[in-house]
C-alpha positions, 0 to 999 in steps of 0.5 A: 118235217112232213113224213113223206113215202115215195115209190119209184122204179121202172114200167110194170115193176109193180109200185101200184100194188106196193104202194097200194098195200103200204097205204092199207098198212100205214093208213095212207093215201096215194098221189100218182107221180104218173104224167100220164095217169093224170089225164081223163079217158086216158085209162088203159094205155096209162095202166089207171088203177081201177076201183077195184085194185085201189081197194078202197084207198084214196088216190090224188092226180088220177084223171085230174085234167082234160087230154086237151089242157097242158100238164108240166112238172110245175104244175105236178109239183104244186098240186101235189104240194096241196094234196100231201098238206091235204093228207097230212091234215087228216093225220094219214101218210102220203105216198106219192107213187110212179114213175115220173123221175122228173115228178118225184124229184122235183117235189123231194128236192122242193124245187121253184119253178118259173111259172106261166110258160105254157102254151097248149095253142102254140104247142100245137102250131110248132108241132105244124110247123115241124111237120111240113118244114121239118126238123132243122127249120124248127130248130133254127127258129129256137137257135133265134129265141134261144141260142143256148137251149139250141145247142144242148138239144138235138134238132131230131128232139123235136119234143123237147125242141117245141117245148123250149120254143113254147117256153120262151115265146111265152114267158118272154125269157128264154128257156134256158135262162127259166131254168137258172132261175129255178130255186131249190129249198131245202125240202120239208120232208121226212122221207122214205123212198123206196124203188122196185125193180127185179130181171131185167128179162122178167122185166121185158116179159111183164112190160110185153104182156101188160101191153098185150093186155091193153091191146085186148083190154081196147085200146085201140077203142080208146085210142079211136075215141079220143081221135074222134073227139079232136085230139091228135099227135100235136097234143102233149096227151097223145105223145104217151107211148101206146097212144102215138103209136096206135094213132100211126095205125088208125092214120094208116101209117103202119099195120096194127102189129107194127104199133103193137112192137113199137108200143113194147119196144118204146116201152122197154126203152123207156123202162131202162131210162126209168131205171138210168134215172132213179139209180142216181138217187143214193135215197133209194132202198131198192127192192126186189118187186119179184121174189116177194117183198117183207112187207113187215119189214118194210112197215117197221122201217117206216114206223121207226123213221116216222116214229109211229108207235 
């Protein structure tokens, strides 16, 4: 079996310096489970590590695609696959890192995917069509495609609404039924799954003060930028949190001070539906990420399941 090292846990718990420190340990090399992170220009609402905090290791799914091209989890977990073979092959230890759940388990669990359902064109005419009809007109016209994706997802969920949509006019099978078809195989790999938490409160407070350190690192810049070049909130790219938020400033829907407490409050939320998701998984050793983590210990552990002298 393929060793294998995953680090999960919530918005600003810290898995990038942890997964960064286990790689210098270990001899390893980081893929990011970051459906943001994987996007060009997308650097500081995303938190992308710098040269300088990945201390010279390797990192894979970092600024691999343009903001303009689709990204799924399909995709995620084939790239991925090459990248974990490709890490094996030089006789270093991957460690897929962030805090993507659907990312992480789609890859653990080995999971098949109906492939080639994406459609970044018609993405963006059911986003259109949504915006000047509304949301049960575009709901009604997913009840026609998909009678059953229709009824386990809420009208006022236009995201996932869209996405069913695309999936089923472009694979010409429902959605719904591409999810049946998925397979899961047996996974190949020896795993050590480690998940980062800590306070909530403390929590909060780190994810208030990342994001007033986007805000003065120049998001809104990078916002503005990427407005410029083309791409607005019909774009899967720019419904990240922190990039929707400051294109409603930049469009004159809301003060900059009222982006700013969305970007927190969305990203509070977000982080306790993180935490929802990744405590399911009975495979999770969680630590502490705020009262210092032995390191040593976490390295033995890995080397006694690895069997790495």
């Amino acid at each position: 079996m393929i060793n294998l090292i995953c680090v999960a846990g919530p918005t600003a718990s810290g898995k990038t310096a942890f997964a960064i420190e286990l790689a210098k340990r270990l001899d390893g090399e980081i893929i990011s489970a970051d459906s943001m992170q994987i996007y060009k220009g997308m650097d500081i609402g995303t938190a992308k590590p710098d040269a300088e905090e990945m201390q010279g290791i390797k990192h894979y799914l970092i600024d691999e695609v343009s903001p303009f091209e689709s990204f799924d989890v399909s995709v995620f977990t084939e790239l991925c696959k090459k990248y974990i073979d490709e890490i094996t092959a030089k006789g270093k230890i991957p460690i897929v890192a962030g805090g993507t759940g659907l990312f992480i388990n789609s890859l653990i669990d080995n999971v098949e995917f109906y492939s080639d359902n994406t459609n970044e064109k018609l993405r963006a005419e059911l986003a259109e069509i949504a915006e000047k009809n509304g949301n049960e007109y575009l709901h009604k016209m997913l009840e026609e495609c998909d009678a059953e994706a229709a009824k386990n997802i809420h009208p006022n969920n236009v995201k996932r609404v869209i996405r069913a949509i695309e999936a089923s006019k472009t694979a010409g099978i429902a959605f719904s039924e591409q999810k049946r078809l998925a397979i899961t195989k047996k996974s190949p790999y020896n795993l050590m799954y480690f998940g980062l938490n800590m306070d909530r409160a403390l929590l909060y407070e780190r994810i208030n003060r990342r994001v007033d350190i986007m805000i003065e690192k120049g998001l809104l810049k990078e916002v503005e930028k990427l407005k410029n070049e083309g791409l607005d909130a019909s774009y899967n790219s720019m419904k990240g949190i922190g990039y929707k938020e400051i294109l409603k400033y930049l469009d004159g829907k809301c003060s900059l001070e009222e982006s700013i407490d969305e970007i927190k409050l969305l990203s509070r939320r977000y982080a306790k539906r993180q935490l929802t998701w990744f405590r399911r998984d009975d495979r999770i050793c969680w630590l502490d990420s705020s009262k210092g983590i032995n390191m040593e210990e976490v390295v033995k552990n890995i080397k006694v399941k690895f069997n790495i002298k």
